[in-house]
C-alpha positions in Angstrom: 89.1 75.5 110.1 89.7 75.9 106.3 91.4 78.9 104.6 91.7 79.5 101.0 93.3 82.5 99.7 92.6 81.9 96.4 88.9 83.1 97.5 89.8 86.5 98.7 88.4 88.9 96.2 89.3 92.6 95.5 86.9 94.7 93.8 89.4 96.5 91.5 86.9 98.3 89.7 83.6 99.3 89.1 80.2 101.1 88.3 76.9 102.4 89.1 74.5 102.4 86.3 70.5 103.6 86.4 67.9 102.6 83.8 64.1 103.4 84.4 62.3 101.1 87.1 61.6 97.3 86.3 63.9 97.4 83.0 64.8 93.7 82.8 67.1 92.3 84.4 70.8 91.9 82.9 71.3 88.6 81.3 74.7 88.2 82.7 77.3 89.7 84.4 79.8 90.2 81.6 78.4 91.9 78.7 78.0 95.6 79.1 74.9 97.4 79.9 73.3 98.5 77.0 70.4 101.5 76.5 68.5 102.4 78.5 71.3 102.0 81.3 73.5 104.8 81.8 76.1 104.7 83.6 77.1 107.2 86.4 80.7 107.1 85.7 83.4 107.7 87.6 83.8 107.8 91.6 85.7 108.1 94.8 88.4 105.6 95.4 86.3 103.9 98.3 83.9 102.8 95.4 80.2 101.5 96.3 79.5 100.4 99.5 76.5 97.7 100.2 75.0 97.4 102.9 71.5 95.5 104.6 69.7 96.0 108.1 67.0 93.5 109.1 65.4 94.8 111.9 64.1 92.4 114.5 62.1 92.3 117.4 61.9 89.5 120.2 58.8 88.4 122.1 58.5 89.3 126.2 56.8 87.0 128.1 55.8 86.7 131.6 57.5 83.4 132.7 60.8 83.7 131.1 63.5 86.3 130.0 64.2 84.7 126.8 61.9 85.5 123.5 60.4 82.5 121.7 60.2 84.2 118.5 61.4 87.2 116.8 58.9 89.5 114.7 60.7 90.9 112.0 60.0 94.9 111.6 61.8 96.3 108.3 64.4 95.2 105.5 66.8 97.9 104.1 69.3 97.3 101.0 71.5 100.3 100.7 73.8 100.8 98.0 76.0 104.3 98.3 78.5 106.0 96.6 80.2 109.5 96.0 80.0 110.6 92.2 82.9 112.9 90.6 81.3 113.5 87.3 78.9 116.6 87.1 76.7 115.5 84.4 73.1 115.2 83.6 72.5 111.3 84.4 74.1 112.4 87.8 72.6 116.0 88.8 69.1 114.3 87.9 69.0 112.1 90.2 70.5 113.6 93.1 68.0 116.5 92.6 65.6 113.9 92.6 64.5 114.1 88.6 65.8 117.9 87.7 66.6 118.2 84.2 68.4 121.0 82.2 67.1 122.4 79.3 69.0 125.1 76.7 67.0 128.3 76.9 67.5 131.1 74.4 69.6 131.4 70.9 72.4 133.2 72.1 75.8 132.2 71.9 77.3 130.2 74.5 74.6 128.2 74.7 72.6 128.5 78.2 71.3 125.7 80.2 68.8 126.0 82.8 67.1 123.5 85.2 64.5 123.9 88.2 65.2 122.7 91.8 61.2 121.9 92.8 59.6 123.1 96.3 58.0 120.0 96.4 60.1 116.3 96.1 58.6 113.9 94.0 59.6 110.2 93.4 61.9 109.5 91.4 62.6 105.7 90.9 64.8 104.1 89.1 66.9 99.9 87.9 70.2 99.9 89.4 72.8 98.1 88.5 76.4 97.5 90.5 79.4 96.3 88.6 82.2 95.1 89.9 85.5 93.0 88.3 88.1 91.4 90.0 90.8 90.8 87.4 93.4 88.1 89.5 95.3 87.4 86.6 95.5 87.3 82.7 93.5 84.5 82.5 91.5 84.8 85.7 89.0 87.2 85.8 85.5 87.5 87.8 82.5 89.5 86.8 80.0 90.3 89.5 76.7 92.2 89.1 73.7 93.5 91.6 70.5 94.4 90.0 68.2 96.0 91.9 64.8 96.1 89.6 63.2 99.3 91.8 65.6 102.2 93.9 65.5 105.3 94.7 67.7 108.0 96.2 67.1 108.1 100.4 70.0 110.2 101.4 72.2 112.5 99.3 76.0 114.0 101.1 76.4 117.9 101.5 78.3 118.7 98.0 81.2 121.4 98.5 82.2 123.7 95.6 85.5 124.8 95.7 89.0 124.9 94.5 90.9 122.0 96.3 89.0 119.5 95.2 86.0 118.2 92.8 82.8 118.6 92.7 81.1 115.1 94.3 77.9 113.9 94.6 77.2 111.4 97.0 74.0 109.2 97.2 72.5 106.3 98.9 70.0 104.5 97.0 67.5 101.9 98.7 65.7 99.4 97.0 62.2 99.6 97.3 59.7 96.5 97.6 59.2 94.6 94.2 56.3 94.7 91.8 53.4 92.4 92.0 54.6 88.9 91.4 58.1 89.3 92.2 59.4 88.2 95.7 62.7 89.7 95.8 64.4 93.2 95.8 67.6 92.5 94.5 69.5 89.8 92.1 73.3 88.9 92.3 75.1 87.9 88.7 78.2 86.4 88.9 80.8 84.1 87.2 83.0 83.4 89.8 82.7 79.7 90.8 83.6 80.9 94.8 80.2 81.8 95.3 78.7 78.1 95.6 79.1 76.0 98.8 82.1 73.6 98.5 84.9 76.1 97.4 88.0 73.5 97.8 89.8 75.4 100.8 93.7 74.3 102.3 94.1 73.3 105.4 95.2 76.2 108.1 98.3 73.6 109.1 99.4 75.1 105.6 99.5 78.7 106.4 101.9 80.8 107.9 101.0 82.4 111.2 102.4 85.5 112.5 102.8 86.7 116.0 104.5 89.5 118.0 107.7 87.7 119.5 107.9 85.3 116.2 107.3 87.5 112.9 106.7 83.9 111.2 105.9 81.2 112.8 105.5 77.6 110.7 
């Protein structure tokens, strides 16, 4: 075995930024997004949360219990998060596209917006950034761009007094225009990501058990 602490990595902060579907891809992780990406801003201290589901299913056969192959079935690539900011960028796409509109001339100004009957597609670039700042001088950029999402699940939102308004989505990505091959892109400059990340020897680290708090 080979441990490395200097590996670990803590997403200490972070965004969630939409642009319309296909816009380019970023190109690289450190420079900010610029128009048309617009950011979601701020959100829940449990951040974004990734996740992927490859479902599989294995072949039956007469003469033995054991499949000889597995047939794949689908490919999901989730990214969720709970939004505190009740803005237009937001509201849109929760409400799958709504957007407000000032009616009248009176004064305070009045915004209205429609909730349709009937849910349309609303697709849309995503882009997850996340930055793990381990010291002055070391710090890692990471960035998933996902060239076609849209919203599959949004969280009940409560109104009222004890806390804020949130807004919480899932977005999934959705299969990639003709003569792409992939649903997602990661950007990163943080060397830990290739094979071969120097690691120390577990000899070297400190092990802890019940009877012995710390045991060399």
């Amino acid at each position: 075995m080979a441990m490395n602490s200097a590996l670990v990595r803590v997403p200490g902060t972070g965004e969630v930024s939409l642009a319309p579907a296909d816009t380019p891809e970023p190109a690289d992780p450190i420079a900010p997004l610029a128009a048309p990406w617009v950011g979601l801003g701020l959100s829940t201290p449990d951040g974004t949360t990734l996740a992927r589901k490859v479902e599989k299913e294995g072949t039956e056969h007469w003469q033995q219990l054991t499949p000889a192959r597995y047939i794949y079935k689908s490919q999901e690539l989730t990214v969720a998060s709970v939004f505190q900011e009740t803005k237009g960028e937001v509201l849109s796409v929760y409400f799958g596209g709504m957007k407000f509109a000032a009616v009248g001339t009176g004064t305070p100004k009045v915004y209205r917006a429609e909730i349709s009957s009937i849910p349309k597609g609303d697709v849309r670039a995503l882009c997850v950034d996340w930055i793990d700042s381990v010291s002055d001088t070391e710090v890692y950029h990471h960035r998933l761009y996902l060239p076609r999402a849209e919203v599959s699940e949004t969280e009940d939102a409560q109104w009222g007094r004890t806390q804020e308004a949130r807004w919480g989505m899932k977005f999934s990505a959705l299969a990639p225009p003709k003569g792409k091959t992939y649903i997602a892109v990661w950007l990163t400059d943080d060397p830990a990501v290739l094979f071969g990340a120097p690691a120390v020897a577990t000899g070297a680290l400190d092990v802890l058990t019940e009877d012995h708090p710390r045991v060399k």
